[in-house]
C-alpha positions as CSV (number, residue, x, y, z in Angstrom):
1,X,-43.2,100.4,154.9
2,X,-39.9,98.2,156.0
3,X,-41.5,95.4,154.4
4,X,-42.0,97.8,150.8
5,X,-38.5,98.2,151.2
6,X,-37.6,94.8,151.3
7,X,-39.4,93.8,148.7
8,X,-38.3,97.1,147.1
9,X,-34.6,95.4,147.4
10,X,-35.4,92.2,146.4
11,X,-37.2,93.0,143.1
12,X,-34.2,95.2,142.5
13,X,-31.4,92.0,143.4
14,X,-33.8,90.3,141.3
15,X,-33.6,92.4,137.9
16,X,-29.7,92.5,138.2
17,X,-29.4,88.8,138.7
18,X,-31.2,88.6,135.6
19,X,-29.7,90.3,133.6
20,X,-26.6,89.5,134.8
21,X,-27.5,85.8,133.8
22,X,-28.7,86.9,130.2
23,X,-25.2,88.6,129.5
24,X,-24.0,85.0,130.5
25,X,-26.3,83.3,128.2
26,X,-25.0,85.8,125.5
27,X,-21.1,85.4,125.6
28,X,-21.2,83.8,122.5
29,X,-22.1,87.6,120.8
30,X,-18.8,89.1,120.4
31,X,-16.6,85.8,119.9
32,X,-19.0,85.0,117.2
33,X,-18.7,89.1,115.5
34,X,-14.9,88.7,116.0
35,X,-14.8,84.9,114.2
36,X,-17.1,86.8,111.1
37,X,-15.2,89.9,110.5
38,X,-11.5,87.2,111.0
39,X,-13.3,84.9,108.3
40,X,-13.6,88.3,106.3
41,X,-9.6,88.6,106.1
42,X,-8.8,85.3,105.5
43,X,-11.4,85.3,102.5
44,X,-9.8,89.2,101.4
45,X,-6.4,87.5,101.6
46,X,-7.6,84.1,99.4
47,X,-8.8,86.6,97.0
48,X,-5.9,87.0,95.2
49,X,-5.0,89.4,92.1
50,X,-5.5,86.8,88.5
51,X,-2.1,87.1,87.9
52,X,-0.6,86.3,91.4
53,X,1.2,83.4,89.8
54,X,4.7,82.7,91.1
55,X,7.0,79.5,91.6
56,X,4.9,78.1,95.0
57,X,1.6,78.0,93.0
58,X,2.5,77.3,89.6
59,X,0.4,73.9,89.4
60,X,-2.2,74.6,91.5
61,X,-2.2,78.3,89.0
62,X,-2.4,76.6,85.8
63,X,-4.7,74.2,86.4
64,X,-6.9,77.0,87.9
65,X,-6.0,78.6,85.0
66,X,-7.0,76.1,81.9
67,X,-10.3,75.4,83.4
68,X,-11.3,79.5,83.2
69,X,-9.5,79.7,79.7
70,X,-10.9,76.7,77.4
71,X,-8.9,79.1,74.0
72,X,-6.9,76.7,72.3
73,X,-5.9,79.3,69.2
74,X,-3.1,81.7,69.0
75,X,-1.2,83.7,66.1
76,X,2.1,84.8,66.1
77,X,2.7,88.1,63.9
78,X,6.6,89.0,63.1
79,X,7.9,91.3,60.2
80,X,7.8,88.1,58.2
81,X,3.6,87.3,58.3
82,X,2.0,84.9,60.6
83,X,2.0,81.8,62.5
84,X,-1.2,80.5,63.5
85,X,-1.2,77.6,66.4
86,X,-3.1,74.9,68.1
87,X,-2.6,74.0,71.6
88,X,-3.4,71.1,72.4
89,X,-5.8,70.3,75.7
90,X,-4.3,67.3,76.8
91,X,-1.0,69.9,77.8
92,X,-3.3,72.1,79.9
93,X,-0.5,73.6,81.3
94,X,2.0,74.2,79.0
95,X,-1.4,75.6,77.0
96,X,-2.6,77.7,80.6
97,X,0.8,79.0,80.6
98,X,1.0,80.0,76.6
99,X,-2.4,82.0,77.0
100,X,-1.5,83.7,80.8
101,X,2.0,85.2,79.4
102,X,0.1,86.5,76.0
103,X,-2.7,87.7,77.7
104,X,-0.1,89.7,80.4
105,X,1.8,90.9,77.2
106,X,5.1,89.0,77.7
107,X,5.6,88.0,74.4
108,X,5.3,91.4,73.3
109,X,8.3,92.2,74.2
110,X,9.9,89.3,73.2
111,X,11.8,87.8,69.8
112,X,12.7,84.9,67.9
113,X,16.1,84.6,69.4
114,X,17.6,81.3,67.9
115,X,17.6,80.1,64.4
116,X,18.9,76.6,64.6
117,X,18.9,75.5,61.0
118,X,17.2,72.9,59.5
119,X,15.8,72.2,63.0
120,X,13.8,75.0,65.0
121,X,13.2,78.0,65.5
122,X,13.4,79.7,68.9
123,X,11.7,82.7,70.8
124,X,10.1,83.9,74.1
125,X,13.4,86.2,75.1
126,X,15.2,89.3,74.8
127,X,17.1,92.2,75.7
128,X,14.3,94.5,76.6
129,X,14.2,95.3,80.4
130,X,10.2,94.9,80.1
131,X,11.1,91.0,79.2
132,X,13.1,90.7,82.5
133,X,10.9,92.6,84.4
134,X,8.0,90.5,83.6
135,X,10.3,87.4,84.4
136,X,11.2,88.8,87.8
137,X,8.0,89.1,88.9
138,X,6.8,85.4,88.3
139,X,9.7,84.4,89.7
140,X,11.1,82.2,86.8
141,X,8.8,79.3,87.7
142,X,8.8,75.9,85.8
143,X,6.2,73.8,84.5
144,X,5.4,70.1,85.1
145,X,6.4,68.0,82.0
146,X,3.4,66.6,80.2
147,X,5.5,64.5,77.6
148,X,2.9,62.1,75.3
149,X,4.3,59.7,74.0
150,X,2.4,59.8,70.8
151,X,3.1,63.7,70.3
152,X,6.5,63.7,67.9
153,X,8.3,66.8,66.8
154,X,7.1,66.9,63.4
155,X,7.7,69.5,60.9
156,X,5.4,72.5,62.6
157,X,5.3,70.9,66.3
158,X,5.1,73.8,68.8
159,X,7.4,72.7,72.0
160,X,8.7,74.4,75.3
161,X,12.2,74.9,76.1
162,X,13.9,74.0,78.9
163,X,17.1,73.8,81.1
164,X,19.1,70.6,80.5
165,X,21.6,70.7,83.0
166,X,20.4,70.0,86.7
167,X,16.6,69.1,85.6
168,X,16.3,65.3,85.6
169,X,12.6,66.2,86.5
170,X,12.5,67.7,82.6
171,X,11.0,70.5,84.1
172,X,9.6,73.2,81.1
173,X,11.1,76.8,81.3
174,X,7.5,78.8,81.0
175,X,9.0,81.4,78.9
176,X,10.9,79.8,75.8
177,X,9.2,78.0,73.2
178,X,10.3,76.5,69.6
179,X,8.4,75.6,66.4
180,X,10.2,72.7,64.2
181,X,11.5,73.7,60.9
182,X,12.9,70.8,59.4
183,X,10.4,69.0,57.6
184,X,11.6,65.9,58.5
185,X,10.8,66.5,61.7
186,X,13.4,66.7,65.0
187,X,12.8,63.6,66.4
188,X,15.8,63.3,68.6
189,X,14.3,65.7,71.0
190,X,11.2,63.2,71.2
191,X,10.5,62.0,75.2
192,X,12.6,65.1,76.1
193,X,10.4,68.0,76.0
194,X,7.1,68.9,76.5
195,X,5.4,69.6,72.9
196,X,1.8,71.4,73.7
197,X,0.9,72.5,70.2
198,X,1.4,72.6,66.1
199,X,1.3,75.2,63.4
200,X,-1.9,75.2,61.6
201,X,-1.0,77.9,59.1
202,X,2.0,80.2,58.4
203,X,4.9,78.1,57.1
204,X,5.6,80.2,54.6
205,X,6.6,82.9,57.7
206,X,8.8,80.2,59.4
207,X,10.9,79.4,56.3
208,X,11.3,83.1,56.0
209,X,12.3,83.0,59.5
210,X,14.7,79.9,58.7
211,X,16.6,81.9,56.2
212,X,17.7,85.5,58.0
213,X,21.2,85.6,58.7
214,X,22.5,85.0,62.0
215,X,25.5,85.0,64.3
216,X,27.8,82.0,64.9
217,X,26.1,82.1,68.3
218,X,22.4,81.3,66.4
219,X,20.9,84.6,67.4
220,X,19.6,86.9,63.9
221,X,21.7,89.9,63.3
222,X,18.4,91.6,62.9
223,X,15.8,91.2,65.9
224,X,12.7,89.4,64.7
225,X,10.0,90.4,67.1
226,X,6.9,89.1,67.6
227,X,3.6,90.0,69.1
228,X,1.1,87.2,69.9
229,X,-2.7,87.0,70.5
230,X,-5.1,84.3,71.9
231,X,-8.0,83.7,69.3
232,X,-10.6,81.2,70.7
């Protein structure tokens, strides 16, 4: 009977050693649940919104950008007709950038603002608050320059604005574009801005555009908005 018990005991010390030792065996069970569900976060907080663009990402955006959206078509549409554009590929950027801000709506909202004459004309601003708004959220990024040396502002040559003071970089403002008027060409601004497209159609609308009257300051007395769509 005692030695029942003993080996009663022993069995018993036995099964708990065991089992003991499997839980060792198994430490890697929980650690390995917690690293799953941590790789789950960091993947939820990679997965971004498609428009999370803002001035930290703005090359790293684009680029994304250009390779999901191959269009290279858009048409303007004012009170005056159309303007139908190229962009070009080699400016993926500048041509990423053109497509995001129509497909968010921006330009919508937004005018021809200056009417230099016999040079360009110039749009992607306004007064509207839904303008600013839309600014204020991207945080007024800039674009890398992709200046060609064999694209030339000729008559029709779709270019991006930018700021001339403090921007040695010739950094493009994303926002403000210009189509040249003079048909001639403008081809003092060549090796200074970025020129990403051209007017395929519609020059009968700019020289309309040309000819409204406008203040000493080069802004129309009568807004000429604009609404603009991708095509292909």
């Amino acid at each position: 009977m005692k030695t029942f018990k003993y080996l009663l005991l022993f069995t018993l010390l036995t099964f708990i050693f065991s089992c003991k030792k499997e839980d060792k065996n198994n430490t890697n069970t929980i650690p390995a649940t917690i690293k799953k569900e941590t790789v789950k976060k960091e993947q939820k907080k990679l997965n971004k919104p498609w428009d999370s663009l803002n001035h930290k990402n703005t090359t790293a955006f684009l680029t994304k950008s250009s390779q999901l959206n191959p269009e290279n078509k858009a048409v303007i549409k004012t009170k005056f007709g159309e303007i139908k554009l190229k962009l070009y590929d080699d400016t993926p950027l500048h041509r990423a950038n053109f497509i995001f801000l129509t497909k968010v709506g921006y330009f919508n909202s937004t005018v021809f603002y200056r009417i230099v004459k016999n040079m360009a004309i110039q749009g992607g601003d306004s007064d509207n608050k839904t303008t600013a708004r839309i600014r204020n959220k991207y945080r007024n990024y800039v674009i890398k320059p992709e200046i060609k040396p064999t694209k030339k502002h000729t008559y029709g040559a779709l270019a991006a604005a930018r700021n001339i003071e403090d921007n040695v970089g010739k950094f493009s403002s994303p926002f403000d574009f210009y189509i040249v008027t003079n048909k001639y060409g403008a081809h003092h601004l060549d090796g200074d801005y970025t020129i990403f497209g051209e007017v395929i159609s519609g020059y009968s609308t700019i020289e309309k555009i040309t000819k409204v009257e406008t203040t000493p300051d080069e802004w129309p007395v009568e807004d000429i908005a604009m609404t603009i769509e991708i095509l292909e």
